[in-house]
N, C-alpha and C positions, 0 to 999 in steps of 0.2 A: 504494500500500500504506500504513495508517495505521501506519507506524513507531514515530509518535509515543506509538501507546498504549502501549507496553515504559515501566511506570517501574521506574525504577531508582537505586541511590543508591552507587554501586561504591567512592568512595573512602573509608578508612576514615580514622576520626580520628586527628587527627595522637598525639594522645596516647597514641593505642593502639599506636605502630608501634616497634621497635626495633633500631635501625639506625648506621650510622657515616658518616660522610665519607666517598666512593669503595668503600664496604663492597661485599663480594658476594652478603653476606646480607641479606635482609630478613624482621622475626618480627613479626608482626603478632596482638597478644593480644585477638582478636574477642572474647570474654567468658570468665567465669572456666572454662570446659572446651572451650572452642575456639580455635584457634589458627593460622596462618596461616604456613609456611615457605614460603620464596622463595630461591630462587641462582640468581645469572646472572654466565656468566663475564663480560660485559661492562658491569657493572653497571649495569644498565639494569632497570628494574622495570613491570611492568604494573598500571596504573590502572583500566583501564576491565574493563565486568562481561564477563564468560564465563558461557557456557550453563548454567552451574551456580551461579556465587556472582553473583548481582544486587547484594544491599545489605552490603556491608561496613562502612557506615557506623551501627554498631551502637553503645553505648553502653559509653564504657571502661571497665570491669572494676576492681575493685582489683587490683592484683602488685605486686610487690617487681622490681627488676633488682639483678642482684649483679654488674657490671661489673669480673673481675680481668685487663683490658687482654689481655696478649699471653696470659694463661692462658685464656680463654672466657669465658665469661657464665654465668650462671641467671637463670631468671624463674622465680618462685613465685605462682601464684595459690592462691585456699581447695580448686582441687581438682586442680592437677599440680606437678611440678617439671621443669623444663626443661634441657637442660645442654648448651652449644654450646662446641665450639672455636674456633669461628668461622672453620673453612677451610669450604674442599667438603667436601657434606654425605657421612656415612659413619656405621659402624653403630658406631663407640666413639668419634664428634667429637658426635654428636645423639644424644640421649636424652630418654624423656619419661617422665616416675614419676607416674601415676595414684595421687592417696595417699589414704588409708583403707584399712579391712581390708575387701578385696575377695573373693577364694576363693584356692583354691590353688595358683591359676595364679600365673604369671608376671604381673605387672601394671606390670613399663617395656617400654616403645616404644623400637625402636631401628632408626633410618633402614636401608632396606632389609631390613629382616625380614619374615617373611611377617605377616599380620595375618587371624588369627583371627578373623573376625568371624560373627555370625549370621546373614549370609545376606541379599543384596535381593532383586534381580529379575535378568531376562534381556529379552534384545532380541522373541524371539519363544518359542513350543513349536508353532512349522511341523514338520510327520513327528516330534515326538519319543512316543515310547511310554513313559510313565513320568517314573523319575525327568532333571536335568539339573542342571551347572553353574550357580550363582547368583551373579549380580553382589555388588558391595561393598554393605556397608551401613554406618553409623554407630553403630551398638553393637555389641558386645561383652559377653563372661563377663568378662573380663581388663580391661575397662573403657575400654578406647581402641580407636580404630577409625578408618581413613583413605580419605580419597578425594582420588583422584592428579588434580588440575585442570590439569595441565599439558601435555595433546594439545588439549584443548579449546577449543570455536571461543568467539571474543568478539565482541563485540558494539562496531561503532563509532559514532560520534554521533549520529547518522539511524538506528541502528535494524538497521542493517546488520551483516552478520556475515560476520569473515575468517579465516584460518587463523592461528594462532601464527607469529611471525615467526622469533625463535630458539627452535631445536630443538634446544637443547643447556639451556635453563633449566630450572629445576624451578620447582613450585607443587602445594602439598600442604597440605592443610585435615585436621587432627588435632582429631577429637574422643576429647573423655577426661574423661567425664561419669559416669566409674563405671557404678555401675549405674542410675543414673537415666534407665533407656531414654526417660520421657515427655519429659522436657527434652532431651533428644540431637535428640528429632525437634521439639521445638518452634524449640530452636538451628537447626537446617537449615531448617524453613519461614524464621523471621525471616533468613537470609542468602541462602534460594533461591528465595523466596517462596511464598505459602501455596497448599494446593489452592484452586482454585476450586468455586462455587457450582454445581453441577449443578442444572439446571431438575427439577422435578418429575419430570414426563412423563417424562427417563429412568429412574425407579428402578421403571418398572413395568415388564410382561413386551415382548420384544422378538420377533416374527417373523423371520425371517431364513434362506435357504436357498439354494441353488445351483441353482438350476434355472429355465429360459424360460418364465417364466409370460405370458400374455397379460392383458390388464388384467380384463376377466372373469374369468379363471379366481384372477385375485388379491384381486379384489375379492368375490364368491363364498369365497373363505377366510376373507376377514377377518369377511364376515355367519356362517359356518357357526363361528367361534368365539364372534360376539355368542349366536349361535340356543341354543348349549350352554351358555353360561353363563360364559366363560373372558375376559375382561377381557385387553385390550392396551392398549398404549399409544407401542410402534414400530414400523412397517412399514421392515423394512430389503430394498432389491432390489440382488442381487449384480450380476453384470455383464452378463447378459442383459436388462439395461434399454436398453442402445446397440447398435448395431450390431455383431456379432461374426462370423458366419460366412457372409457376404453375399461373392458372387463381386467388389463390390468392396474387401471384404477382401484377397481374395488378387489380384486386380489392383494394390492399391496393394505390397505385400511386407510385409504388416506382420499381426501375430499373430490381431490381434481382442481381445486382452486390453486394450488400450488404448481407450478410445471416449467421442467426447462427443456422438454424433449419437442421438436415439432410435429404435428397431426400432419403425417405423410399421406394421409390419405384426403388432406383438404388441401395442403402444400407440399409437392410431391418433391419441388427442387427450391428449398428456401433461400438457397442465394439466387437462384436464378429470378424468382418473383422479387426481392428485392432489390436486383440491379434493374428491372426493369419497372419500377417504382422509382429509382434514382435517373431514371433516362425520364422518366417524366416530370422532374422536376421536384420529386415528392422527398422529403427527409421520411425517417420510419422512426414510431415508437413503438416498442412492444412491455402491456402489461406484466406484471408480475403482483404476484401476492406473496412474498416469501415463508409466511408463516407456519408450514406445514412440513417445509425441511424436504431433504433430496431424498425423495420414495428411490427404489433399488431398482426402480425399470427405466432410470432417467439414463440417458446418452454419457451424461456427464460424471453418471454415480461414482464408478470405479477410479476415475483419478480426482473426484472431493476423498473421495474414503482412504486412498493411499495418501495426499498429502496430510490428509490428517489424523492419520493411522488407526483410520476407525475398523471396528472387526466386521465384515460384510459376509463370514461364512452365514449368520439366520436371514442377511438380504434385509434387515433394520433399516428402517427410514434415517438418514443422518435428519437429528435434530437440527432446527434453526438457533443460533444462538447467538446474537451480534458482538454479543457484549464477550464475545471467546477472540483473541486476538487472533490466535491461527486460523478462528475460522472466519471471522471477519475476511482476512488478508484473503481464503481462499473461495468467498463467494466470489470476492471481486475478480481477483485475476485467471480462476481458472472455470468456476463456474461460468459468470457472467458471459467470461470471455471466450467460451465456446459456443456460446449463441450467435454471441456478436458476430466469432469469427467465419461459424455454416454460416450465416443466413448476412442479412443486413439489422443493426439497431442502432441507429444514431444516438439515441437519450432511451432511460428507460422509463415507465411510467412503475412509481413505485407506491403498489395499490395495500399501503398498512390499514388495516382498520382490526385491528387485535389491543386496540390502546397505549398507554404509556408503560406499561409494566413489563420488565426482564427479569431473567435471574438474578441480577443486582439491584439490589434495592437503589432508588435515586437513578437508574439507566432507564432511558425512556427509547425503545428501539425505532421508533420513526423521526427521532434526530439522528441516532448513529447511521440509518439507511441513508439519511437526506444528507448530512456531513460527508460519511466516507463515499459515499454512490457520485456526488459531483467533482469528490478529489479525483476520484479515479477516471473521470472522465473529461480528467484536465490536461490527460496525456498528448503528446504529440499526434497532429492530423486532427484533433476531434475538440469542436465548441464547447467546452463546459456546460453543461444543463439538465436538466432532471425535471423531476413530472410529478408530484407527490402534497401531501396534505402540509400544515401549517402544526409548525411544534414548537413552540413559543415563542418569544422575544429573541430578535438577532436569528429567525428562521427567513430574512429577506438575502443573508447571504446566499441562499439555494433554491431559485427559481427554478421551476415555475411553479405556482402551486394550486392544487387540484383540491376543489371544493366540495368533493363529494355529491353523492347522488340524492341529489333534490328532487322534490314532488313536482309535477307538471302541474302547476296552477297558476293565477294572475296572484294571488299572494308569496307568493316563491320571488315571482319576477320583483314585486312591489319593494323588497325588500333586498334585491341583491345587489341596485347601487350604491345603496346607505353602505351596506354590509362592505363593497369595494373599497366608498370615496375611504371609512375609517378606517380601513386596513393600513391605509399613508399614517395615519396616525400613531403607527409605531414602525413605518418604516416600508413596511411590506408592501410593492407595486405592482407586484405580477399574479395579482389570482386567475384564474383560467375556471369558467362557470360550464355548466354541462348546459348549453344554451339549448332552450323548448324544452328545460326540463328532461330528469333523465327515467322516471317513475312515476304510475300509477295517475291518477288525473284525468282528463278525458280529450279527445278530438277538438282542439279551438282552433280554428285559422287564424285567428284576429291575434291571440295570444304568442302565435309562434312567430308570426311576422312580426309583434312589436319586438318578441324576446329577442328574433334574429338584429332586428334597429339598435335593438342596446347592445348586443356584442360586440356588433361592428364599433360600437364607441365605448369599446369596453377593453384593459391590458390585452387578451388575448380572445380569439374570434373561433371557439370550438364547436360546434355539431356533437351533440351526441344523444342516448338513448338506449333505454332499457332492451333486454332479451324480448319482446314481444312486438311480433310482426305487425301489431297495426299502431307501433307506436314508430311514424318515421320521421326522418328529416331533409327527406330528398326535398327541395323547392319544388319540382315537378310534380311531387302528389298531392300538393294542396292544390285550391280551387285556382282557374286562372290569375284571377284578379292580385292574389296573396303569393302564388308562383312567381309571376313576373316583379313582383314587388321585392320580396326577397334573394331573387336572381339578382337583382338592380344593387341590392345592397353589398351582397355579398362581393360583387364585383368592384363596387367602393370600398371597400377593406381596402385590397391590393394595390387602389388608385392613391389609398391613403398611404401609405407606407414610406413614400421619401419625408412623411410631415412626421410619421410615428416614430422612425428607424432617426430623426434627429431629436428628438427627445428620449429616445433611449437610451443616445448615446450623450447626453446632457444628464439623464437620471446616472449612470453610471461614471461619473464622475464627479459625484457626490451632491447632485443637483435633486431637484424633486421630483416624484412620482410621476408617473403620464393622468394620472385620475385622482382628485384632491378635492374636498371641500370648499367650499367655495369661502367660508369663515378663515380661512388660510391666508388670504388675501387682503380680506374684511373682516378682522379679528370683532371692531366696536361697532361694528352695526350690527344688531340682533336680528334683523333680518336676514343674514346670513343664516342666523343656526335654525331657522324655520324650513328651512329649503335641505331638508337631509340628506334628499337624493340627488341635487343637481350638483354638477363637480366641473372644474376645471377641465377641460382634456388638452395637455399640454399647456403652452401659452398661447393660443391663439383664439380657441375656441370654450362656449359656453355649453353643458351640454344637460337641460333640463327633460329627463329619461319619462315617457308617459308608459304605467305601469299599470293602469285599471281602462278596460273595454271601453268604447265610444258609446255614447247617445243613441238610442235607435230612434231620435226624433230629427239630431243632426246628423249623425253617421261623421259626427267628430267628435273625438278623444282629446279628454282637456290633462294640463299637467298646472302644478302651480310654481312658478317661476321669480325669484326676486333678481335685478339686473342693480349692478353698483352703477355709481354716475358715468354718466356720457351717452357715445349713442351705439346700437349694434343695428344688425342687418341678421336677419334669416339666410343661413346658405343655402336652404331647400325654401324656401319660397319668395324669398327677397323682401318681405316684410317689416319696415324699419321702425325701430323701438328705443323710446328715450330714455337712458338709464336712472336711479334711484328710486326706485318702485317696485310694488310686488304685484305679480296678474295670473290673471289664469291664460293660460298658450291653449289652442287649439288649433288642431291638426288631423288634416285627414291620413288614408291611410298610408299613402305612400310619401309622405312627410313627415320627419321628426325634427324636435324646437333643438337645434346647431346655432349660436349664435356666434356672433365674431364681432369687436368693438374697429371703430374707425381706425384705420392704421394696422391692418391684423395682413400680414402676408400668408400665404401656405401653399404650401411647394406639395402638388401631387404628379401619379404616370400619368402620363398623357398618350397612352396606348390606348388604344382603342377598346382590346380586353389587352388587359394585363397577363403577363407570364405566370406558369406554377412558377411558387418556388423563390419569387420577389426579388429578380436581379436589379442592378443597379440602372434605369430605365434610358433610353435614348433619348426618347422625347419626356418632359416636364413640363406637366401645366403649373401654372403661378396663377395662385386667387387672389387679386387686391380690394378688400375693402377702403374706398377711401373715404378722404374726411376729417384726416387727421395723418400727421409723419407717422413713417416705420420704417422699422427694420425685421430682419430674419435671417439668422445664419443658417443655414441649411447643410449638415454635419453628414457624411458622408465613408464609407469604413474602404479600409485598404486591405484586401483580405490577402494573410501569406499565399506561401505555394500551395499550401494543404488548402485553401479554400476562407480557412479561420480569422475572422476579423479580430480587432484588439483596439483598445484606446491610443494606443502607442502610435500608429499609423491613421489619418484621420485627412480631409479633403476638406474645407471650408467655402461655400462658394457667397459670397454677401449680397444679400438682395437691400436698396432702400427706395424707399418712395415718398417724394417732396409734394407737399401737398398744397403749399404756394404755387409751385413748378407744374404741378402735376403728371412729373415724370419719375416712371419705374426703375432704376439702374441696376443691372446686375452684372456684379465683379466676376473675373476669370474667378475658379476655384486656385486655391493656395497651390495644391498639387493634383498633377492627372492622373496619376497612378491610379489604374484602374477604372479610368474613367472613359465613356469615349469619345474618340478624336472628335465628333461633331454632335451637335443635337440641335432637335426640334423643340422650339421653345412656344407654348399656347400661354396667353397672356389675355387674362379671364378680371375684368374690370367688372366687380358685383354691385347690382343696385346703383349701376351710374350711368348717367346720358352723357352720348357724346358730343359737345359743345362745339369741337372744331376741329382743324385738322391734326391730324397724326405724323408723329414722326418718328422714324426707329434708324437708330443708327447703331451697325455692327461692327465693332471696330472705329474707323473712322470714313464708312463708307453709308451714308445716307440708303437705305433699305425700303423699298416701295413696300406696304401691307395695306390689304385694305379690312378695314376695319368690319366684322357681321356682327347681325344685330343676332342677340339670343334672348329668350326670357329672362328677366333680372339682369339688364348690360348686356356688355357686349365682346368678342371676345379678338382677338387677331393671332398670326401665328406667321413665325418666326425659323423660314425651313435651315436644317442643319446647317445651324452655325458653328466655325471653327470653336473648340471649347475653348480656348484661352482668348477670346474675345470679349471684349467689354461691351455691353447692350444697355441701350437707354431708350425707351419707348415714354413720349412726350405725349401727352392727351390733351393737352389746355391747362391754362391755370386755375386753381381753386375747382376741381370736378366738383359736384353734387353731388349728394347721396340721396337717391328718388329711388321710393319703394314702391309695388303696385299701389293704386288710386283706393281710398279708403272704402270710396262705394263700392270701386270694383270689388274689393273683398267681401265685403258684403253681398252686394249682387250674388255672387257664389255660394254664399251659407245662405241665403234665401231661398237658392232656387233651388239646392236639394234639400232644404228641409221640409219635415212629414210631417205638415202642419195647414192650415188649409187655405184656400186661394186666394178668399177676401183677406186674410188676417194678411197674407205676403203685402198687398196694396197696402192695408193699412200702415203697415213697417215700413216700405217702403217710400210712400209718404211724407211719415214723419223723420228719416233720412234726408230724404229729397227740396222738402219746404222750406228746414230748417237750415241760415246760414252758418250756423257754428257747427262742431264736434259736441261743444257742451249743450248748446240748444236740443242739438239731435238727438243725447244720450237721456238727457230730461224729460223727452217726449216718447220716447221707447218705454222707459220706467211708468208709465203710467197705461202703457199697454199689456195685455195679460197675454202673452205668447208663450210662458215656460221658461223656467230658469236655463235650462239649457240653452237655446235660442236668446237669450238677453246674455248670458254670460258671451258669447262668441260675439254677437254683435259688438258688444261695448269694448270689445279688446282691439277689434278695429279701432274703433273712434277714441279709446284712450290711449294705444300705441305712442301719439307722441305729444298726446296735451290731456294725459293724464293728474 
């Protein structure tokens, strides 16, 4: 096992520590809003890192200590006050004063109190329907926020990891960062270290299903997605890829859920089905469930059994047992690695659900799986990445994480934005959702197409679904209208991916999540925290998730939305909306509420269908909302000879747009390595008319384009230009942002609404008569048409003189 790749930097600086001769305390002032308590009756102190704090050797902080001997101590830094007795810890001996004017809460910490926090994650949502319990996180309203280190397994020299030896010590990491939610989470990357870099390939769409497919009939799926038009980029095979319900299954005593042999009689030549998986652009995951141990009919039995000198004359199942070093070292290199090496398995999906409990008391085996399983797959030729559930705090170093099998309902979905945006809240950015639900529920069209809407604007874009034939996810078996809908989306993933794959590579480098609360941003406006579900996605966009069925009177589906100051644009309907307010968004069905503020650039492919597999695109569309300056780096990877991107190597190319000017420039990228020699540039002006003439020059050569008009602006294109040319497309000064006409939108929710023909006149009417927005809204209000029908109307008319 390559142990040695764990770096880590565990001891902190001595100047950081505060401490006594034979003391029982030890306060450790990690930087100025984090902080580090320790007591051990036997005063005995841990050095080395735990699953959660790698590098404590962080940088001393300015504080003050106010040393009054047998009275306690204070430590003041610029943003807490500290206050110790200096016995065992208790709730009037420790205290902690987050100071600034915070809210109306309460804002001291006091050992043993409950702690209010915003919410992280959870280990799984196996069978939950809806809402659930959420782990710790690092922020808070009240401004402090704690996470308890002290059941936690550690890490010994080699790499190895043992249980706490006293169980009676404490270790408690106090953040008390105010409101400065961004730095709370940068504080925890720099002591738990940062997400990693996700390969490309996974931020596009993912296959994945429960059911015995034969390699024909799986590979016939994957062509009958290329044949439609639908872009992938992972082929994931549940656990009918090995042998499950074979009579020497039940000869050996063991479930079938466990398997490393493959079912030759569904894949007769597993490498061959997986190099021709890999010609189509597809990476492979294949499931495992480890916990039943290597039955005596497995391929691999005989060399697990001699390297670990197990006795196989009764043909004994080798137990699982992570927490056993030799056996640990030999699932990976020799088990694992005889699957990998017959067949194809990029990453493996690693499907624990037996709990936290081992042979060793304090060993929790779906951290050891998720720790060792991504070291091991940090080797030469191969991206780092794993497939697996969430095992506590500092579980963001081992992406990607697998949320368990959720109930198919509108309550499941309702809840698993919140359930996303909190996850940032202690770090964690890559959950991966069983999208439409992977159990029990019933036949919704309306519910799969929205679920498919939020995955596409969700860390990762999976498909998947229970062992039962009439529960599917092909886009093709739903009704026309909901087929084409979710075709349409699915193919925006892939379109999205030069806008995702640079925030991914902005998260891993110690930067934010792709999906964040929108209170992140907007810590003092309480309006923020009313909006649970809506989240940041990246920096550009606004992305308020509709989670509960449409109106069968409008046959629009409303969400509620709060927008901070300024103005945005709808990127699916062009809609423009003033910001500091809270509304209800309504949306029909092939529309979700995407919002983007003035000045928001995003760099999409601009292929027509995008590639499996999400290469680095020829052509790129550029979205400008204007209205206001921007900018947008657009980050791009240098992958080595093996294929494998890195931070180390990286393509920068600068997009800005002057809004005096109203010209677009974008810079040659820093380096081409790997980029190609030319590209098609589509340059997509949203929500704006064009005032006057156009001017693009490439290089230093004046470029004739002629400008087409599209729904919401307009767009022009830009044919392969040399890539190290400088481009500036000129539209007029000061553009406009003009959104469809207020009535027109109206007009629309009028004339399909199931309401009846005089009452349309009469609405219509009072629309039409009245000069104002406010006029018009006044005289709606006194007509009886159904809340539904008055809530859509008026969203028109308060859109931007609300």
């Amino acid at each position: 096992m390559r142990r040695e790749q764990l770096h880590c930097h565990p001891l902190a600086n001595p100047a950081s520590v505060v401490t006594s001769k034979d003391a029982k305390y030890r306060i450790t002032v990690l930087t100025d809003g984090l902080v580090r308590l320790e007591w051990s009756p036997n005063a005995s102190f841990m050095d080395c890192a735990s699953t959660f704090a790698l590098n404590r050797n962080l940088p001393t902080p300015e504080f003050r200590v106010l040393d009054r001997g047998q009275d306690g101590l204070e430590i003041l830094t610029s943003r807490f006050k500290l206050s110790y007795d200096k016995k065992s810890f208790s709730a009037s001996g420790l205290t902690v004063q987050v100071l600034g004017s915070l809210t109306d809460y309460d804002s001291i910490w006091r050992y043993g109190s409950e702690v209010k926090d915003l919410g992280g994650t959870t280990r799984t949502l196996d069978e939950i329907n809806g809402r659930i319990n959420l782990g710790p996180a690092v922020i808070s309203r009240r401004g402090f926020a704690l996470i308890d280190d002290s059941k936690s397994m550690l890490f010994e020299s080699d790499g190895w990891v043992t249980a706490r030896d006293c169980k009676d010590a404490i270790d408690l990491y106090l953040f008390a960062y105010g409101h400065d939610y961004h730095y709370a989470i940068e504080t925890l990357y720099a002591l738990s270290g940062h997400q990693p870099l996700l390969p490309r390939w996974a931020l596009g769409n993912w296959w994945s299903r429960f059911h015995a497919y034969s390699e024909m009939e799986y590979l016939d799926l994957m062509d009958e997605f290329k044949r439609k038009g639908i872009p992938m980029s992972v082929a994931v095979l549940d656990m009918d890829w090995h042998l499950v319900r074979q009579e020497v299954c039940r000869k050996a005593g063991v479930s079938g859920w466990t398997g490393y042999t493959w079912d030759k009689s569904l894949f007769p030549d597993p490498a061959s089905f997986g190099r021709e998986l890999h010609k189509r652009g597809l990476k492979v995951s294949l499931n495992d469930h480890p916990a039943d141990g290597i039955a005596s009919f497995e391929e691999p039995y005989h060399r697990v059994a001699r390297a670990l000198d197990y006795d196989t004359s009764n043909g004994d199942t080798i137990p699982f047992d992570i927490t056993n070093r030799k056996f640990c070292d030999t699932f990976f290199k020799i088990l694992h690695r005889q699957v990998e090496e017959d067949s194809v398995c990029d990453f493996w999906w690693i499907d624990w659900q037996q709990g936290p409990h081992s042979r060793v008391m304090g060993i929790d085996p779906l951290w050891m799986l998720n720790h060792f399983q991504y070291l091991d797959n940090m080797r030469p030729g191969r991206h780092p990445l794993i497939f697996s559930r969430f095992a506590g705090p500092g579980s963001h170093r081992y992406p990607i994480g697998f949320s368990g099998d959720t109930i198919v309902s509108w309550e499941s979905l309702e809840f698993q934005p919140e359930f996303t945006n909190c996850a940032s809240n202690i770090g964690y950015g890559w959950w991966s959702h069983d999208i439409g639900g992977h159990m029990q529920g019933k036949r919704d069209d309306e519910l799969q197409t929205r679920w498919v809407q939020y995955g596409v604007f969700s860390p990762i874009m999976r498909l998947h679904s229970a062992a039962n034939p009439w529960n599917v996810k092909e886009p093709w078996h739903f009704r026309p209208e909901h087929s084409k809908i979710q075709s349409e989306f699915l193919r925006l993933r892939h379109k999205l991916v030069p806008y995702l794959q640079t925030m991914n590579m902005r998260a891993a480098r110690g930067g934010m999540p792709l999906c964040r609360p929108v209170y992140w941003s907007y810590p003092e406006s309480d309006e923020a925290y009313q909006v649970p579900n809506q989240y940041m996605f990246g920096s550009n966009m606004i992305v308020a998730p509709i989670t509960r069925p449409q109106s069968q009177t409008t046959y629009l589906a409303k969400t509620k939305a709060w927008l901070p100051s300024g103005m945005y644009a709808d990127l699916f309907t062009g809609a423009v909306y003033k910001g500091d307010r809270t509304l209800w968004l309504h949306r029909t069905l092939q529309h979700y509420p995407v919002l983007a503020p003035c000045g928001a650039i995003i760099p999409m492919d601009g292929s027509e269908i995008a590639e499996n597999g999400c290469p680095i695109p020829n052509h790129l569309e550029i979205v400008v909302i204007p209205g206001a300056d921007g900018t947008f780096e657009l980050l791009e990877e240098q992958p080595d000879q093996h294929g494998v991107a890195s931070l180390d190597s990286t393509s920068v190319t600068n997009f800005t747009f002057s809004q005096a000017e109203g010209k677009l420039t974008i810079s040659p990228p820093s380096s081409c390595v790997g980029l190609p020699s030319k590209r098609t540039w589509t340059i997509r002006f949203h929500t704006t008319i064009l005032a006057g003439q156009v001017q693009v020059m490439v290089g230093s050569q004046l470029t004739r384009c002629t400008p087409e008009r599209i729904p919401n602006g307009f767009k022009l294109e830009i044919k392969e230009a040399s890539i190290n040319s400088r481009i500036s497309i000129a539209i007029g000064e000061d553009p406009k942002l003009q959104g469809p006409s207020h009535l027109d939108l109206c007009s629309e929710i009028l004339a399909a609404a199931q309401i009846k023909y005089d009452l349309k006149e009469t609405i219509w009417k009072a629309l039409t008569l009245e000069p104002s927005r406010l006029r018009q809204a006044s005289r709606l209000h006194g007509i009886d048409m159904g809340q539904d029908v008055l809530d859509a109307l008026l969203e028109q008319l308060y859109a931007l003189d609300g």
